[in-house]
Structure formats: C-alpha cells, structure tokens
C-alpha positions, 0 to 999 in steps of 0.5 A, a space after each residue: 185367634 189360633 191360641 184360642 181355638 186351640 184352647 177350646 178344643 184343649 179343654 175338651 181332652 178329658 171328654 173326649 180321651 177319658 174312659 166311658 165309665 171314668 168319673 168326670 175330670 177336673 180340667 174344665 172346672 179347674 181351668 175355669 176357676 184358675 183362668 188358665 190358657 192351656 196350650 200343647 198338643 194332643 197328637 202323635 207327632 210325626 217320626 221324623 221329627 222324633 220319638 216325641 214325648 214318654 211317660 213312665 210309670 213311677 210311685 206317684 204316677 208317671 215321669 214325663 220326659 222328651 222334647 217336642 216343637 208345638 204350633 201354638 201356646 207352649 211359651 204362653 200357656 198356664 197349663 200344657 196339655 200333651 200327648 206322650 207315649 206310655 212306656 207300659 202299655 205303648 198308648 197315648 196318654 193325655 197329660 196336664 202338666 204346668 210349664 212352671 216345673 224346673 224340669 220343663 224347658 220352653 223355647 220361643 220360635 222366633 224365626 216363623 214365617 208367619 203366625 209370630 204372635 201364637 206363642 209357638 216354640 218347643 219344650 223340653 220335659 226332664 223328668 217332670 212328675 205328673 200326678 195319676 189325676 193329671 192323666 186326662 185319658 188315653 188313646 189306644 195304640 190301635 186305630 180301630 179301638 178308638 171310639 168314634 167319639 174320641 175320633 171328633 178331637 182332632 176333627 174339632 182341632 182342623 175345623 178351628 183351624 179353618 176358622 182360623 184361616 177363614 177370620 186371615 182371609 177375611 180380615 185381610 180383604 177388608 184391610 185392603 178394601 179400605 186401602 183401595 176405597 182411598 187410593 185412587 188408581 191411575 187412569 187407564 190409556 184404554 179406557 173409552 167408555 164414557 161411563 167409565 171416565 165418569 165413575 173414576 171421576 166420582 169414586 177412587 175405587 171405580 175401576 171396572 178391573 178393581 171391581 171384578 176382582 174384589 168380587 172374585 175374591 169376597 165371593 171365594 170368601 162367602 163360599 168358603 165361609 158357607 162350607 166351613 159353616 155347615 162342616 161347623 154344624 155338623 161337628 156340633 152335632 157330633 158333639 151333643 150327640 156325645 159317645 152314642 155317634 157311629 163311626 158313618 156319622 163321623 165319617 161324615 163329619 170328617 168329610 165336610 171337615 176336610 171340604 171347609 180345610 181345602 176350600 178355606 186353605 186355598 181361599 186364604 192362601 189366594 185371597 192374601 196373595 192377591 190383595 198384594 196386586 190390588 193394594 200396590 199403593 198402600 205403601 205409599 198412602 200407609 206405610 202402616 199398612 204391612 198387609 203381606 202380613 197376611 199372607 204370612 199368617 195364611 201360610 204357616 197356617 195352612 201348612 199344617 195341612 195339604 188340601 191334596 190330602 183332604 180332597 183324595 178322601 172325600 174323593 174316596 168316600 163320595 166314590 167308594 163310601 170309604 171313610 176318612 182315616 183316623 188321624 191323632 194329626 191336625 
C-alpha cells in the first residue's frame, strides 16, 4: 500500500513542480508506457541526517551526487524521483534519475521495525548525469514563492500516508475479529446474569467485555475513516482546481490534511495495540496469526510524523485563522 501511494503522488511531480508556462513533462506517459514503479522522495531532508543530495550544472545538464535514506521504493523502483539542492541557484530541483546507473548505490534497510516490505533503504549518488529533460521542476528556496498549487505535493504525500495507516488499522481489526469469532473465551467467576451464560453458551465471541471493546475500536476506525475521507475530498478538489487555487484554500486543505493525520496515526497506533489484549489466544488457535505484525506497520508509519504537530496548527488556524506552514516534509 505505502509503495503505491507513494508512486501515485511521484508521478504527479512534474505537475505540480514545473514552470506554469513549461510544456508538459513526459513522466506520465513515459511511466505508463514503460510500467515503471517510481520510488524516492521529493522532500528536503532533514539537517541532521545530512546535507542530502546536490545538483551541479555540467555540459549535458547536471551531476547528481549525495546519499540519502528513503521511507519506501529505492531498493524497488524503476525510475528515482529526488529532490537535490541546485549548486547554482540553492533551489530544489525535482529529478528522474534510473537507479540502473553504476554511479547509484542502493542499500536495503533491513533492521526496520515494521514497514519491511515497502523497499525502504538509502542511496548513494556518485556523479550520475541527469539529462536537462530529466529536471521535472524546481521549488524555490523561498517558501513564500511557491505557489499554492505546488504546496498540495506534500499534502497529497500525508494524506496517502493516512490511507495507508487507516487500510493497517482496519486490516488488523478484521484479522483479529476472525480470530475472536473462533476462540472461544474462558468463562468469567463474576458473571451472574442468566442471559450472559447463555450467550457464552451459544456464541464464542459472546463475551459482553469483548463486545465493548471491539465496538470501541471499529467505532474509532469509522470515525477515522470519515475524517480522512473528507480531508481526501478536499484535496481532490484542490487538485482539479489545479494553478488557479489560493493559498485560503489550501490552507484549508492542510487543515483537514492534518486532522485525518492525527485522527488516523493515533487510531492505527491504539487499535494494533489493542487487538493484542483481545486476540491473547491466537497463539495457540493460529501460530500463523503474527498479528503484532500490525502494530509494527502502525509504528514505523506514523513515526514519520507527530500528531502534537498537526493539532497545535489546526489549533492555530481554527483560533487565530493562521495558516498551516509550508512544508516539503511528509
């Protein structure tokens, strides 16, 4: 799901980094017509994990050099899509670059808590060439130059994110509904009611405190799911809206952005916690079971981002209409 989504929103880079007036990239089609996977990232790393990635001007474009860590897709992907820091200009620069050069060095992150299957790693760019037609845009080194338009690229990253947490939340609740529907609980000492007996009689899954607490949890699933589908409606509309949305429009959108983040990071985080407590018999009914699994995916996923964050700027947007700063980062 997470290399998915991530290549979904990869392929939109040339729309939403390229000039206004630029004519329209080839990644697209090409990456249709090739059946490429693209993986990388777009974001400006972080300062304390390094200077990231440079491009320098050279006769046939630029030369990319660096190493960077990404989340998902390096070890796997067809086609890299990065962001690296022009040497020129200090802008970033959107490239496509093909992991099949010698001078590109992947590295299998192997040691991840969860996440294992999403080809994560780091990559090493040693003087790789990148064509002038492979520079799929730029963002300017001045947040306030960017246009709103450009601004929905990383919105639509966390928003697939949160997809992706909510399809970890869910999956997980129905494994462990079908491995409570067919373990059948130990009777309670301090169970009296008649109509309890009967039902632990009648149905494995009868427990009245099983009961309540599978309600609670696929009650915080639906509410999470109803938060990021109205943030997802938004950002769809954003989108057909296309360079002609304003920065209050996407300031909206990054609210309800940030709303189905920290609804969906602390569902999925609570929900794979807890089918832990419910499920303590699959062992034993299902060796094959491995549903902490799960919880696994649940973390490394949501670790990309703190839902403190996202609750202190919708706090500040609902109270002093400020908007949601401009971020490059998922």
């Amino acid at each position: 799901g997470e290399l998915i989504a991530r290549h979904y929103v990869l392929s939109w880079s040339s729309r939403f980094f390229a000039a206004p007036d630029a004519k329209a990239a080839g990644l697209e089609p090409s990456a249709v017509a090739h059946g490429w996977l693209l993986g990388g990232g777009t974001d400006i790393p972080d300062p304390e994990t390094g200077p990231g990635l440079s491009l320098s001007p050279a006769a046939s474009g630029h030369v990319l050099n660096g190493r960077r860590t990404f989340a998902a897709g390096v070890t796997v992907a067809d086609r890299l899509v990065v962001g690296a820091t022009s040497t020129r200009t200090g802008e970033l620069l959107i490239a496509l670059v093909n992991p099949a050069h010698p001078g590109v060095l992947t590295g299998t992150d192997n040691d991840r808590l969860g996440q294992r299957l999403t080809g994560a790693g780091s990559v090493d760019f040693d003087n790789v060439p990148v064509a002038a037609d492979d520079i799929l845009g730029a963002l300017p080194r001045d947040e306030h130059a960017v246009s709103a338009f450009t601004a929905l690229a990383p919105l639509a990253l966390r928003l697939v994110l949160s997809h992706v947490a909510l399809g970890i939340a869910e999956g997980a609740l129905a494994e462990a509904r079908d491995v409570s529907r067919a373990v059948r609980p130990a009777p309670r000492p301090d169970v009296v009611d008649a109509s309890d007996s009967v039902t632990y009689a009648v149905r494995p899954s009868g427990d009245p405190y099983l009961l309540l607490a599978y309600g609670e949890l696929a009650t915080a699933a639906h509410t999470a799911a109803a938060v990021v589908e109205r943030a997802t409606d938004a950002l769809e509309q954003g989108l057909l809206t296309g360079r002609d949305i304003g920065m209050d429009e996407r300031a909206e959108i990054a609210v309800l952005v940030a709303a189905a983040e920290a609804v969906t990071s602390r569902s999925a985080v609570d929900i794979t916690t807890r089918i832990l407590e419910l499920t303590e018999g699959a062992a034993s009914f299902d060796g094959r079971a491995a549903l902490d699994r799960f919880w696994r995916n649940a973390r490394a996923l949501t670790a990309q981002s703190s839902p403190a964050h996202r609750l202190r700027d919708i706090g500040d947007h609902y109270l002093n209409g400020t908007h949601p700063p401009f971020t490059n980062r998922a």
